[in-house]
mmCIF file of the C-alpha atoms, coordinates in Angstrom:
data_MODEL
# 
_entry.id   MODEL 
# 
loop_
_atom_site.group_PDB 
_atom_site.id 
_atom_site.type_symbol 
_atom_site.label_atom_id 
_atom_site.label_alt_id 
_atom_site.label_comp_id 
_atom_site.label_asym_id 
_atom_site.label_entity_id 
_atom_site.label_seq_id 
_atom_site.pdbx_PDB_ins_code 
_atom_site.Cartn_x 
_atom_site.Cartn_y 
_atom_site.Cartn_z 
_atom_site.occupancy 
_atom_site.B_iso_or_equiv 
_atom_site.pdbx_formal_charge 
_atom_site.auth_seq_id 
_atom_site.auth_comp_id 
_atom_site.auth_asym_id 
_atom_site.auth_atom_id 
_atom_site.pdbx_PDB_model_num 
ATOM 1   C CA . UNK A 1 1   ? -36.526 15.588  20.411 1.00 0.00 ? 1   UNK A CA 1 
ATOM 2   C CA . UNK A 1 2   ? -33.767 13.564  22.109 1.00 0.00 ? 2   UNK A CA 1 
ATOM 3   C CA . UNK A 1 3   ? -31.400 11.566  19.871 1.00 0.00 ? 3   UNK A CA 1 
ATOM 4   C CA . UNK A 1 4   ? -29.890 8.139   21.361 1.00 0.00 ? 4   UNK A CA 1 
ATOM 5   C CA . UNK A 1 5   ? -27.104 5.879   20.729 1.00 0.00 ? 5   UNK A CA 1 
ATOM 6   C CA . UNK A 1 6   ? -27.103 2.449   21.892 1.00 0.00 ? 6   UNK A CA 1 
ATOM 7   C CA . UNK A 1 7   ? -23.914 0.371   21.925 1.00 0.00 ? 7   UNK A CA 1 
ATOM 8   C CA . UNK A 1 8   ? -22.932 -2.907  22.808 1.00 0.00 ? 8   UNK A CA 1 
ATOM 9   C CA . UNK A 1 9   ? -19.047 -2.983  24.759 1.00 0.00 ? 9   UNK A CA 1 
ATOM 10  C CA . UNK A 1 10  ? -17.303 -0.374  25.980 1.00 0.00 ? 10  UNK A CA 1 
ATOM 11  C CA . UNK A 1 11  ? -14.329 1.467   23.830 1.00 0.00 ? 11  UNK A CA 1 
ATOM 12  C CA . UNK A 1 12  ? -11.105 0.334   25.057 1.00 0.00 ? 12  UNK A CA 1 
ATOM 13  C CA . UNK A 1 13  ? -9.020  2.747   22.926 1.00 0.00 ? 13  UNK A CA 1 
ATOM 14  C CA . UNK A 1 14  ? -8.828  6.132   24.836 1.00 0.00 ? 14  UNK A CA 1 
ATOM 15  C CA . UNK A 1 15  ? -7.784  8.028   22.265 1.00 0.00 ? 15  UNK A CA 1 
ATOM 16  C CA . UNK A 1 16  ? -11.030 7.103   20.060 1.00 0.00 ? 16  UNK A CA 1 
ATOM 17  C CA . UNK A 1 17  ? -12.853 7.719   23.040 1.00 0.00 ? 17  UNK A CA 1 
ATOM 18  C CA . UNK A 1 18  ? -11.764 11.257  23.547 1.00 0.00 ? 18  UNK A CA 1 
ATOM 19  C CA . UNK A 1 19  ? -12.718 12.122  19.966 1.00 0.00 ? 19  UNK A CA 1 
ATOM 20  C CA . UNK A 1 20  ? -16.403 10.490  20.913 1.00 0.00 ? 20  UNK A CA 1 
ATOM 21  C CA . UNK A 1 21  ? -16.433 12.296  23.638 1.00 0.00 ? 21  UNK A CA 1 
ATOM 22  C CA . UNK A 1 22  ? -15.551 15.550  21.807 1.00 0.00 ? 22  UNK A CA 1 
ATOM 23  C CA . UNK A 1 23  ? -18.255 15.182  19.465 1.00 0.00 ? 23  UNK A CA 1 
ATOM 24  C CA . UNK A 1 24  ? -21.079 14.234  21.648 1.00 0.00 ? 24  UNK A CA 1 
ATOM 25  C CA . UNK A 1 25  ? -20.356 17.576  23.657 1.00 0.00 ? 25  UNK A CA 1 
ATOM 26  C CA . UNK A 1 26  ? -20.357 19.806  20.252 1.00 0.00 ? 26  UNK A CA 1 
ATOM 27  C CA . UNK A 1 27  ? -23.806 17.769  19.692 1.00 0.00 ? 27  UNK A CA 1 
ATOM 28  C CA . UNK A 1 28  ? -25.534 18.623  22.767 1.00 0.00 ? 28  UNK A CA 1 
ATOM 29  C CA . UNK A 1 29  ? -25.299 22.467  21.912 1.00 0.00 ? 29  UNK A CA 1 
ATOM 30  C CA . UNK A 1 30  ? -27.778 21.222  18.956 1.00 0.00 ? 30  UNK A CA 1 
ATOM 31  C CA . UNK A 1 31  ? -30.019 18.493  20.511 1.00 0.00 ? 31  UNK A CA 1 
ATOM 32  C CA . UNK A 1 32  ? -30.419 16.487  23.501 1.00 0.00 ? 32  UNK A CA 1 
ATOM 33  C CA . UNK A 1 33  ? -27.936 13.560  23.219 1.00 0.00 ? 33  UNK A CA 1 
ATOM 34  C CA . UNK A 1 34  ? -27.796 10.376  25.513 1.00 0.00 ? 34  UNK A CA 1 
ATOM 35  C CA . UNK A 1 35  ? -25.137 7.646   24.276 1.00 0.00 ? 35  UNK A CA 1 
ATOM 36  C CA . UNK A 1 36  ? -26.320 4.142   26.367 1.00 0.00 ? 36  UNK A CA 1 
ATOM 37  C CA . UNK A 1 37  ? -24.035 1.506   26.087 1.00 0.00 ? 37  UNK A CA 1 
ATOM 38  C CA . UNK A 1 38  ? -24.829 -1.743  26.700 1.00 0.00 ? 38  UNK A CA 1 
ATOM 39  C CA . UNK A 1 39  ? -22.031 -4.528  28.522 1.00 0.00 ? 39  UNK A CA 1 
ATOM 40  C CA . UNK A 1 40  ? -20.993 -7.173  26.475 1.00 0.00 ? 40  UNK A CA 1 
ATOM 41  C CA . UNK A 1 41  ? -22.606 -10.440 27.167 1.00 0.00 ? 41  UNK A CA 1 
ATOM 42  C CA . UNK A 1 42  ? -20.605 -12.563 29.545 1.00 0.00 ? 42  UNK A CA 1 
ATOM 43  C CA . UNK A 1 43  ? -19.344 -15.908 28.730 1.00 0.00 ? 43  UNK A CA 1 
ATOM 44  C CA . UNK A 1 44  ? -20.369 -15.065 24.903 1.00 0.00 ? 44  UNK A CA 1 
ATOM 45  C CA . UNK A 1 45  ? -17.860 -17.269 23.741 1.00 0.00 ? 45  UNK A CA 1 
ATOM 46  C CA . UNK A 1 46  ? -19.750 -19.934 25.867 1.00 0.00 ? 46  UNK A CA 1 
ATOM 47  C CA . UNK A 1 47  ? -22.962 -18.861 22.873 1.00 0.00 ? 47  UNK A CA 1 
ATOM 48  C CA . UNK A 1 48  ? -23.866 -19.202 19.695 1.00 0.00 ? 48  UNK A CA 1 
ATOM 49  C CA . UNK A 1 49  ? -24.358 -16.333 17.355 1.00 0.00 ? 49  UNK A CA 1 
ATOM 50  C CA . UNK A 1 50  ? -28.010 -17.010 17.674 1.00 0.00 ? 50  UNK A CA 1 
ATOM 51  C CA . UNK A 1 51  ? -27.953 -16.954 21.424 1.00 0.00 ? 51  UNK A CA 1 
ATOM 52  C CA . UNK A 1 52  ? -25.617 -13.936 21.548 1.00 0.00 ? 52  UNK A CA 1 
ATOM 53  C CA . UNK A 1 53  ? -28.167 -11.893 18.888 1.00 0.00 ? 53  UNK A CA 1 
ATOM 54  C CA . UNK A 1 54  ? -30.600 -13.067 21.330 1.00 0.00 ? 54  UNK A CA 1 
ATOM 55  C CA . UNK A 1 55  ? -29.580 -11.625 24.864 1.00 0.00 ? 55  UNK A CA 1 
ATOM 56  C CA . UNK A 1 56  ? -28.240 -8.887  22.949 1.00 0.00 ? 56  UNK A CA 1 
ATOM 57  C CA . UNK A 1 57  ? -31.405 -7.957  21.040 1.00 0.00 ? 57  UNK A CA 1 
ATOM 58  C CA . UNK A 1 58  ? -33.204 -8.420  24.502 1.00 0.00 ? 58  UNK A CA 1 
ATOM 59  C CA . UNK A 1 59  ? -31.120 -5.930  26.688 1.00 0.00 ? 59  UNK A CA 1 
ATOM 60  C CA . UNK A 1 60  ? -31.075 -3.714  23.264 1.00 0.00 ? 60  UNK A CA 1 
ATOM 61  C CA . UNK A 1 61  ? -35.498 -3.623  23.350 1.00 0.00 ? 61  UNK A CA 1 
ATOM 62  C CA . UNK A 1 62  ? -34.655 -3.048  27.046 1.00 0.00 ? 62  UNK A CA 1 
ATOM 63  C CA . UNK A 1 63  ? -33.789 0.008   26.663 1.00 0.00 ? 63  UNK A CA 1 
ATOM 64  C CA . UNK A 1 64  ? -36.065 1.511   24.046 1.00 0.00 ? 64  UNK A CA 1 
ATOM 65  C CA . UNK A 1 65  ? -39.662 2.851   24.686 1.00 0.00 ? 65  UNK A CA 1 
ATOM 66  C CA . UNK A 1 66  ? -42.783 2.125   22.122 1.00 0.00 ? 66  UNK A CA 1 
ATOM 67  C CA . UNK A 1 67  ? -42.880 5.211   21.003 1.00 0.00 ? 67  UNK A CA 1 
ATOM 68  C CA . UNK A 1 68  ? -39.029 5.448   20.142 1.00 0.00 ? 68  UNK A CA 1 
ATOM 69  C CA . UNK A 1 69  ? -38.097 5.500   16.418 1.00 0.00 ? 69  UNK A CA 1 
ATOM 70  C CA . UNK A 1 70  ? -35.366 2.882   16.256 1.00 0.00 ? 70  UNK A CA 1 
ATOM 71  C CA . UNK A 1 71  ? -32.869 2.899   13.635 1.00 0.00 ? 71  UNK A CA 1 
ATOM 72  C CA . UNK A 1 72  ? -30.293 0.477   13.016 1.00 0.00 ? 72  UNK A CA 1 
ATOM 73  C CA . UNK A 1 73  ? -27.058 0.741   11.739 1.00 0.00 ? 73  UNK A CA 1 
ATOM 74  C CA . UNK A 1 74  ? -26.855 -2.101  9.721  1.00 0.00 ? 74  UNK A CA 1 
ATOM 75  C CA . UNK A 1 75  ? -24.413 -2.862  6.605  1.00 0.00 ? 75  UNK A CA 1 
ATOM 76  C CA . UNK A 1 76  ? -27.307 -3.890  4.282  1.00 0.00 ? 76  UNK A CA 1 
ATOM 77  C CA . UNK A 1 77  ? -29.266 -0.091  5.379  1.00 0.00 ? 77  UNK A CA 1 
ATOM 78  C CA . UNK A 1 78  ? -29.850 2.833   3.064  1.00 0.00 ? 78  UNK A CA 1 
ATOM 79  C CA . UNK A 1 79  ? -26.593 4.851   2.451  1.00 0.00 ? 79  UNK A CA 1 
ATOM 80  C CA . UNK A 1 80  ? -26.817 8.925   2.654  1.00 0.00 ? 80  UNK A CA 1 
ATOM 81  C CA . UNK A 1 81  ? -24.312 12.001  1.722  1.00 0.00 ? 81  UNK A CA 1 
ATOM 82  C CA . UNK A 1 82  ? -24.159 14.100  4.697  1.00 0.00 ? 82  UNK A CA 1 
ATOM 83  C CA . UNK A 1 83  ? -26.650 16.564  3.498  1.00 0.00 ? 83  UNK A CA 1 
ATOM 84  C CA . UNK A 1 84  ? -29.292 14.279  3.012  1.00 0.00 ? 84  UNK A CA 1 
ATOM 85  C CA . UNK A 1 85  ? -28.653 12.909  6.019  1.00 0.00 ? 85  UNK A CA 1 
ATOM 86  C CA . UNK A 1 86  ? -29.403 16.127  8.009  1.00 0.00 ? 86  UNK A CA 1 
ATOM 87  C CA . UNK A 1 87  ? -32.535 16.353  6.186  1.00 0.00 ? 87  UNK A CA 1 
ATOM 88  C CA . UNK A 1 88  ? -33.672 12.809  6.856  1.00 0.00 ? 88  UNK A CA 1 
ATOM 89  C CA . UNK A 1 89  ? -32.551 14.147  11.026 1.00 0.00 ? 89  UNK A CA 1 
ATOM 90  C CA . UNK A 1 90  ? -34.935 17.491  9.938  1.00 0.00 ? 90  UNK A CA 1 
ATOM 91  C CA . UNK A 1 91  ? -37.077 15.320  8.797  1.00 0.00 ? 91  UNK A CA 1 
ATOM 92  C CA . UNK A 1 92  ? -37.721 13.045  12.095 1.00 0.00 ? 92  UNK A CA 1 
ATOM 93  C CA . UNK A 1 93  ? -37.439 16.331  14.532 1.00 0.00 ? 93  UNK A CA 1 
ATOM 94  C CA . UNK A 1 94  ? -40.135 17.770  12.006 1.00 0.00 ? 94  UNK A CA 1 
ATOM 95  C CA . UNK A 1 95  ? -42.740 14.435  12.468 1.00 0.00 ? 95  UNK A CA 1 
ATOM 96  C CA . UNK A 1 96  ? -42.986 15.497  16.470 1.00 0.00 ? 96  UNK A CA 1 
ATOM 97  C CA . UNK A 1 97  ? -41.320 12.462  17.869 1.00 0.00 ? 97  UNK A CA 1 
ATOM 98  C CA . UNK A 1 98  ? -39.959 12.329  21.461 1.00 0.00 ? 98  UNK A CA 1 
ATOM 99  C CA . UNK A 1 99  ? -36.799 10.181  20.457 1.00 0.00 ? 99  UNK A CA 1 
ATOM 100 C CA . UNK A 1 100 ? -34.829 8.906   17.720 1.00 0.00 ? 100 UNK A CA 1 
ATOM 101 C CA . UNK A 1 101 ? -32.579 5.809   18.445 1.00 0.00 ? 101 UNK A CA 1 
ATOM 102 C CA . UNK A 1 102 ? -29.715 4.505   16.711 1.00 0.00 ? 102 UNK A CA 1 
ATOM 103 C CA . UNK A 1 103 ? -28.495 1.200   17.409 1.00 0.00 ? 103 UNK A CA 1 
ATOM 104 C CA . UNK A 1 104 ? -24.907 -0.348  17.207 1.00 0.00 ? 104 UNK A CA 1 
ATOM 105 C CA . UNK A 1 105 ? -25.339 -3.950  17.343 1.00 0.00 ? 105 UNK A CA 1 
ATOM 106 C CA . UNK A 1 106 ? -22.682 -6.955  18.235 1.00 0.00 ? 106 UNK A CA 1 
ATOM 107 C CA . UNK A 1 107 ? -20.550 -8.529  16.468 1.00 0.00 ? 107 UNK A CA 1 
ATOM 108 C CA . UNK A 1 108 ? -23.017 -10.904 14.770 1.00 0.00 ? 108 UNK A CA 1 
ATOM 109 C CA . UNK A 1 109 ? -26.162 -7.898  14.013 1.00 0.00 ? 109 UNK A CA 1 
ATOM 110 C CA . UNK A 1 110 ? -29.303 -8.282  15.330 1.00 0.00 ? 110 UNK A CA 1 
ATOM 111 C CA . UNK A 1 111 ? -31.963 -10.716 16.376 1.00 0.00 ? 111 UNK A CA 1 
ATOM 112 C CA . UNK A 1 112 ? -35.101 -11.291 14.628 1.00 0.00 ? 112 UNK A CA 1 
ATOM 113 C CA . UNK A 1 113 ? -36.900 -9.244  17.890 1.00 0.00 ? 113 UNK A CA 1 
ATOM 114 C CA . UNK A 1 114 ? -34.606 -6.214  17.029 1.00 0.00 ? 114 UNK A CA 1 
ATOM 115 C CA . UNK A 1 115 ? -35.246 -5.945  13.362 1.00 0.00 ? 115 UNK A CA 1 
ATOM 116 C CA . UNK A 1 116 ? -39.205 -6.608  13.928 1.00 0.00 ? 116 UNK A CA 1 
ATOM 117 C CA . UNK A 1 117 ? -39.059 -2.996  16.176 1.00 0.00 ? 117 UNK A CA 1 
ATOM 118 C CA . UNK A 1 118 ? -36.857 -0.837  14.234 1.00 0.00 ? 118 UNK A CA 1 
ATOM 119 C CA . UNK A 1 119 ? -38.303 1.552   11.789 1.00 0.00 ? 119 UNK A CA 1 
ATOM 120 C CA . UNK A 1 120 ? -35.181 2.147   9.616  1.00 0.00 ? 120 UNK A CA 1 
ATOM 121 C CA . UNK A 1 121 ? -32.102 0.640   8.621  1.00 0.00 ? 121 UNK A CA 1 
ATOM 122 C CA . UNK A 1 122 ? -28.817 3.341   8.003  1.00 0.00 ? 122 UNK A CA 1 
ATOM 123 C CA . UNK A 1 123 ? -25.278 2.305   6.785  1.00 0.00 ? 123 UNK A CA 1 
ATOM 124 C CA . UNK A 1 124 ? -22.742 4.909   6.874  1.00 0.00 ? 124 UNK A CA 1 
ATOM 125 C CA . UNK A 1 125 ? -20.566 2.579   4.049  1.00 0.00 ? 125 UNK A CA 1 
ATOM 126 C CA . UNK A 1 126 ? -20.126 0.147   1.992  1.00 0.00 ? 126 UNK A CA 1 
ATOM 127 C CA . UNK A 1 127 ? -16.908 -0.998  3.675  1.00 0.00 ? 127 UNK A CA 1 
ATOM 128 C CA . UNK A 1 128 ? -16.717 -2.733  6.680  1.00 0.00 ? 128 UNK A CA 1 
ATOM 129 C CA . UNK A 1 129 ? -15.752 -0.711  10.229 1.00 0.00 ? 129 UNK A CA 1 
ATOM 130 C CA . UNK A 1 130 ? -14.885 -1.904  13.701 1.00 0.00 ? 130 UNK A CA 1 
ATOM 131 C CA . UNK A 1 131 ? -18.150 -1.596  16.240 1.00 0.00 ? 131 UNK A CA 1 
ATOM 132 C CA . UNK A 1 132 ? -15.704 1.239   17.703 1.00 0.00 ? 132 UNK A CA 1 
ATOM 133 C CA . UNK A 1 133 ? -15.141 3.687   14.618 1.00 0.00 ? 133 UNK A CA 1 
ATOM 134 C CA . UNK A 1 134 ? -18.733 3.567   13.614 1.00 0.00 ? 134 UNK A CA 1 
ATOM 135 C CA . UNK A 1 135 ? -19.483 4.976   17.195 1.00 0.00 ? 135 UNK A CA 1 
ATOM 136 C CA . UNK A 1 136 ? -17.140 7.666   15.904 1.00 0.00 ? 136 UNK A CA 1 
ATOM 137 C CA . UNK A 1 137 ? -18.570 8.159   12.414 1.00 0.00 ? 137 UNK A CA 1 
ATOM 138 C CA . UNK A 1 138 ? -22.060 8.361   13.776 1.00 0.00 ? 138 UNK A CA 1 
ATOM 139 C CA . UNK A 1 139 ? -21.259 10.764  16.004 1.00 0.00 ? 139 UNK A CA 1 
ATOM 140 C CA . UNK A 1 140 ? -19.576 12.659  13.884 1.00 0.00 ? 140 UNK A CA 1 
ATOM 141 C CA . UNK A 1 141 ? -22.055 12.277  11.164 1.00 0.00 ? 141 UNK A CA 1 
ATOM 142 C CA . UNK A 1 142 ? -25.067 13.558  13.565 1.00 0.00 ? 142 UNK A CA 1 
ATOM 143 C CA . UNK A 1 143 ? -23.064 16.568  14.706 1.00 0.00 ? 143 UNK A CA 1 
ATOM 144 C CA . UNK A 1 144 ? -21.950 17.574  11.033 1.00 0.00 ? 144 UNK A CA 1 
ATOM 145 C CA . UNK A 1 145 ? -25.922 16.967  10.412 1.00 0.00 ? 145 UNK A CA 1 
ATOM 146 C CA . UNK A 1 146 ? -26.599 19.770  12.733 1.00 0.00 ? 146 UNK A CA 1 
ATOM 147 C CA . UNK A 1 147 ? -24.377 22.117  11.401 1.00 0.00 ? 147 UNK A CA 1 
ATOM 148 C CA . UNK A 1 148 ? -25.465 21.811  7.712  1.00 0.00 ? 148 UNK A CA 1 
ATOM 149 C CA . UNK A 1 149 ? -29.174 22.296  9.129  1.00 0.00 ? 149 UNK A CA 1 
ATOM 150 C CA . UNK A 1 150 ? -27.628 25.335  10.615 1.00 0.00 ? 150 UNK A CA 1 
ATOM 151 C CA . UNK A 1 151 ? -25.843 27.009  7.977  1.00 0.00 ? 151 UNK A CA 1 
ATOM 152 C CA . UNK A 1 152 ? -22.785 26.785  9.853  1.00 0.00 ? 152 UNK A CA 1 
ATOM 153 C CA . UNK A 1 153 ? -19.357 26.476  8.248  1.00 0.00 ? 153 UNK A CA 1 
ATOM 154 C CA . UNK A 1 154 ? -17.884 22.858  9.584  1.00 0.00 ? 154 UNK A CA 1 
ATOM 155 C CA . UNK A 1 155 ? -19.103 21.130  6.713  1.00 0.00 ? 155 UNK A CA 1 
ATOM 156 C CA . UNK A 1 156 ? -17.132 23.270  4.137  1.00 0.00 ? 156 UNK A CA 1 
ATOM 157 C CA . UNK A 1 157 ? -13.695 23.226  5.960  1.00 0.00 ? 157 UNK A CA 1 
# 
């Protein structure tokens, strides 16, 4: 199984970037990883939320195949500690799919189109993060998956 990320915009702050980085490489000694990120929409300020939801929900379908499981993180999604969250990751590697995408929308959500496809909705809190940490949490959040699934000691430290 391969795991995806989608994101729209690029991460401006290096530093948060390097820590990204850092935990997509421990992830890919568990799983095949691919992190896609999407451009922002030009002249979005020229849009309305609507029309921004729109292109973005189109270049976001873009990039997903029908038999992709698409997941979307999504402040109104199921929450999960981090151990049932590595069995809900067992649990998809254990169903035989080829990939499981997550999604991290814009700054408005999703369109309509987006929310007909995905399968799942996921919210890592109840408090509101910047598109740019939850790339981070995610990513941490698969990786620490892993290593509970694994027996290994990073969740305990």
């Amino acid at each position: 199984m391969t795991i995806k990320l989608i994101a729209i915009g690029k991460t401006d702050n290096k530093q948060l970037q390097s820590l990204i980085d850092d935990y997509t490489k421990r992830l890919e000694h568990y799983i095949r990883f691919e992190f896609d990120i999407i451009p922002d929409i030009k002249n979005a300020k020229n849009l309305s939320e609507t029309q921004q939801k729109q292109k973005e929900g189109e270049l976001i379908l873009n990039k997903i195949n029908n038999s992709d499981v698409l997941i979307l993180l999504d402040e109104n999604g199921k929450h999960y500690s981090s151990i049932e969250f590595s069995k809900y990751l067992q649990k998809h590697m254990n169903s035989g799919i080829k990939q499981l995408v997550f999604v991290i929308g814009g700054p408005y959500g999703f369109s309509q189109d987006v929310y007909n496809k995905a399968r799942g909705k996921l919210s890592l809190s109840k408090m509101t993060f910047s598109h740019q940490m939850v790339r981070l949490f995610i990513v941490e959040q698969l990786y620490r998956g892993f290593t509970i699934l694994r027996n290994e000691p990073y969740h305990h430290r």
